[in-house]
Backbone as CSV, one residue per row, in Angstrom:
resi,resn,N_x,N_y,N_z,CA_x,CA_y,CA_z,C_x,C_y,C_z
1,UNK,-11.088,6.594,-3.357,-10.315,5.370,-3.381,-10.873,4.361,-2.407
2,UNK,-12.059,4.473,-2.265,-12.776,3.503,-1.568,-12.288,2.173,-1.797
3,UNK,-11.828,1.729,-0.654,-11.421,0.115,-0.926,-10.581,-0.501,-2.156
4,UNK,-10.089,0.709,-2.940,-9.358,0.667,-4.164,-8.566,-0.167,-4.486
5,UNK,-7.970,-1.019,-3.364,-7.027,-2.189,-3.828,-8.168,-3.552,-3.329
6,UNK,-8.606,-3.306,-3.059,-9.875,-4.743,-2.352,-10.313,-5.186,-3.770
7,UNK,-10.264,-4.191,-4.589,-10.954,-4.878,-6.166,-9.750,-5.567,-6.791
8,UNK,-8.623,-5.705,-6.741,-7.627,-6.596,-6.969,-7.103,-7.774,-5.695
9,UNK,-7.772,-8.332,-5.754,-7.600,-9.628,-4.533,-6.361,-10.376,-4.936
10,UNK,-5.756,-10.319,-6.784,-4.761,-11.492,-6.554,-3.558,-10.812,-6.267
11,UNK,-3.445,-9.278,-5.709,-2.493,-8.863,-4.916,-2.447,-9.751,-3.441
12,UNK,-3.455,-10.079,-2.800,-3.675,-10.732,-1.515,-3.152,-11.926,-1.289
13,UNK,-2.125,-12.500,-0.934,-1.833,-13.671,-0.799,-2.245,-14.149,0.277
14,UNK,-2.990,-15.746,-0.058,-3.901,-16.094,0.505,-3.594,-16.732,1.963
15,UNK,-3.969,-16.733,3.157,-3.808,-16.916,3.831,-2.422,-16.305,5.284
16,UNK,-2.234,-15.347,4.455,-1.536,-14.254,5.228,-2.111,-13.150,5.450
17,UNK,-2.960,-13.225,6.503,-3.322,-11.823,7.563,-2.979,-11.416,8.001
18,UNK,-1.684,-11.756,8.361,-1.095,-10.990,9.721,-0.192,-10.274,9.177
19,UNK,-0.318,-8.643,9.658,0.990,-7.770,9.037,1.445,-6.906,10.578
20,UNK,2.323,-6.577,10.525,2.590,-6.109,12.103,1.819,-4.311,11.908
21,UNK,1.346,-4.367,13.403,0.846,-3.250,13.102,1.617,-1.853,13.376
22,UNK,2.562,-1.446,13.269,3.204,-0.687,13.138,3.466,-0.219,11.517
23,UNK,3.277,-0.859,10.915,2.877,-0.383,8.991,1.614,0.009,9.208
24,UNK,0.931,-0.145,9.958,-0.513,0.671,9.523,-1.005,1.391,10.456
25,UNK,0.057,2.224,11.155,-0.615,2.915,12.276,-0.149,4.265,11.242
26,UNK,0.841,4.357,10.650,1.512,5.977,9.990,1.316,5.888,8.271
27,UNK,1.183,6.611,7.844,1.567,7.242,6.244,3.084,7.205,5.916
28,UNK,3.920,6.205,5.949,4.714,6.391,5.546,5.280,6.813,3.997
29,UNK,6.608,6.826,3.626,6.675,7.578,2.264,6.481,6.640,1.243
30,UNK,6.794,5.073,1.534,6.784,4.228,0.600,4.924,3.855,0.581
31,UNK,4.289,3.687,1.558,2.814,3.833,1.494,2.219,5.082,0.611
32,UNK,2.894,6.352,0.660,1.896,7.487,0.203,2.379,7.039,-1.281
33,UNK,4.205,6.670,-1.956,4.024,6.503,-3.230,3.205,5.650,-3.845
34,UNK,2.972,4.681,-3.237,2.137,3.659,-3.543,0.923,4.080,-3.723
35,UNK,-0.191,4.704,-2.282,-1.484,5.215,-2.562,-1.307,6.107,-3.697
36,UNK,-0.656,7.007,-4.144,-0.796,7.730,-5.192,-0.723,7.621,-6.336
37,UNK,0.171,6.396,-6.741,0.292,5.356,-7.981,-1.127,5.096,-8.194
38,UNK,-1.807,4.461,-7.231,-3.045,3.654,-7.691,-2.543,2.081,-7.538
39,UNK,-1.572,1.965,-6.898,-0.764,0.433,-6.473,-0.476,-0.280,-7.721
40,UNK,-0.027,0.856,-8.601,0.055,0.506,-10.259,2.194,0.029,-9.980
41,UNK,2.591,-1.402,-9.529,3.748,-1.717,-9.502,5.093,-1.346,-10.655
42,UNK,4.096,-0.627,-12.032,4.977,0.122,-12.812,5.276,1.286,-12.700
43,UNK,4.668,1.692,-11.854,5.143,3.189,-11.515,6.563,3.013,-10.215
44,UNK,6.292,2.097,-10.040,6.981,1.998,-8.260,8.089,2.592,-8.604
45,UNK,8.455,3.056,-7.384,10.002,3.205,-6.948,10.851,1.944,-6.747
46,UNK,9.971,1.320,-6.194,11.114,-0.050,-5.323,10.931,-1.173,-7.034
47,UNK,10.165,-0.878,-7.925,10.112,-1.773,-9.498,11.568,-2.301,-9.679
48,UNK,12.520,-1.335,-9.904,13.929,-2.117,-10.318,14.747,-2.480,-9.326
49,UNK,14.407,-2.658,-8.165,15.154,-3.094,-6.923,14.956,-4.652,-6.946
50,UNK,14.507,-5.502,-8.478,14.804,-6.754,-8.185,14.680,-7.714,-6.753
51,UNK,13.622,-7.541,-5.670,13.249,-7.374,-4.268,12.784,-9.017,-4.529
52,UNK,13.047,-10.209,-3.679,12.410,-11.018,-3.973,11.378,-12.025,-2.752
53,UNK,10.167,-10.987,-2.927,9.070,-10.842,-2.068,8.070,-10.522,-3.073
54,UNK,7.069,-10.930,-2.727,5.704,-10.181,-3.282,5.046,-8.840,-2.036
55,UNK,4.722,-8.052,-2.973,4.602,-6.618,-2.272,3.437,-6.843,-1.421
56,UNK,3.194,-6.504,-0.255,2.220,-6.671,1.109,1.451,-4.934,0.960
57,UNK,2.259,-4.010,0.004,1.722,-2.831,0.339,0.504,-2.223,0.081
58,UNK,-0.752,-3.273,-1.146,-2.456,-3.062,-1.521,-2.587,-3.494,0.519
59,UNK,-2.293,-4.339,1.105,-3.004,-4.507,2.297,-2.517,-3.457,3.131
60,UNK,-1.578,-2.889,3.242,-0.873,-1.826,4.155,-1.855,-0.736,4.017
61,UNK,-1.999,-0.238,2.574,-2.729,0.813,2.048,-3.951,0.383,2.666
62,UNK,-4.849,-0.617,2.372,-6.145,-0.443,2.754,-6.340,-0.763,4.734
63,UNK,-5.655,-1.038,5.214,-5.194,-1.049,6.542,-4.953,0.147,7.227
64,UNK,-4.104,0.846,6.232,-4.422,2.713,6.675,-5.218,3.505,6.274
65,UNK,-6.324,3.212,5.821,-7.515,3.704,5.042,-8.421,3.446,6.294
66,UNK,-8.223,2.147,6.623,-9.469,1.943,7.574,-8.929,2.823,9.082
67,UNK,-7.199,2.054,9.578,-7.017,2.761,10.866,-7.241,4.441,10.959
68,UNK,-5.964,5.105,9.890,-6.230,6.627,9.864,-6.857,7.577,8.907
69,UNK,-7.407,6.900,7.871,-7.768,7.441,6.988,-7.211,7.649,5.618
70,UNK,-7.593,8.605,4.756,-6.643,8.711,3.598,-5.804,9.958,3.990
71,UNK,-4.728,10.280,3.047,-3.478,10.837,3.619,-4.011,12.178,3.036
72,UNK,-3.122,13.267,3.680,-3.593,14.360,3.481,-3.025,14.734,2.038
73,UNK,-3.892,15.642,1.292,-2.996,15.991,-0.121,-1.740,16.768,0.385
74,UNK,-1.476,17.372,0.805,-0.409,17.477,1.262,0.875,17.165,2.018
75,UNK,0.436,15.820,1.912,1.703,14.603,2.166,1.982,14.054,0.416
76,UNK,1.315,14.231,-0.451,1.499,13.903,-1.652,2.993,13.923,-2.388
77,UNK,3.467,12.830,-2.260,5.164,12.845,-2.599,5.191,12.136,-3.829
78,UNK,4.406,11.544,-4.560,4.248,10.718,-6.098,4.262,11.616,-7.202
């Protein structure tokens, strides 16, 4: 999953870099469903929660790719 969400940029909204870094220091559970989807937003959990934000979580994911790595298969909760 090398850089796996970097090939979809119009997840990236432009000119927002800054995410606090406390989302990308841990694997959390809503991060691992996500990495394991493939950041495919039809699979989501949070899909019918009607949420009205655009999802920050392709940058979270590749933010914990770079800080800790990829998650262990055995955190696999998707």
């Amino acid at each position: 999953m090398d850089n796996l969400l970097s090939q979809d940029l119009d997840l990236y909204l432009p000119g927002n870099d800054e995410m606090s870094e406390s989302i990308t220091q841990n694997w959390t559970e809503q991060a691992l469903e996500c990495y394991y989807i493939n950041c495919d937003c039809k699979k989501c959990s949070l899909r019918n929660g009607h949420y009205s934000f655009i999802c920050q979580m392709p940058k979270v994911i590749d933010a914990l790719i770079k800080t800790v790595g990829e998650p262990d298969e055995q955190l696999k909760t998707a």
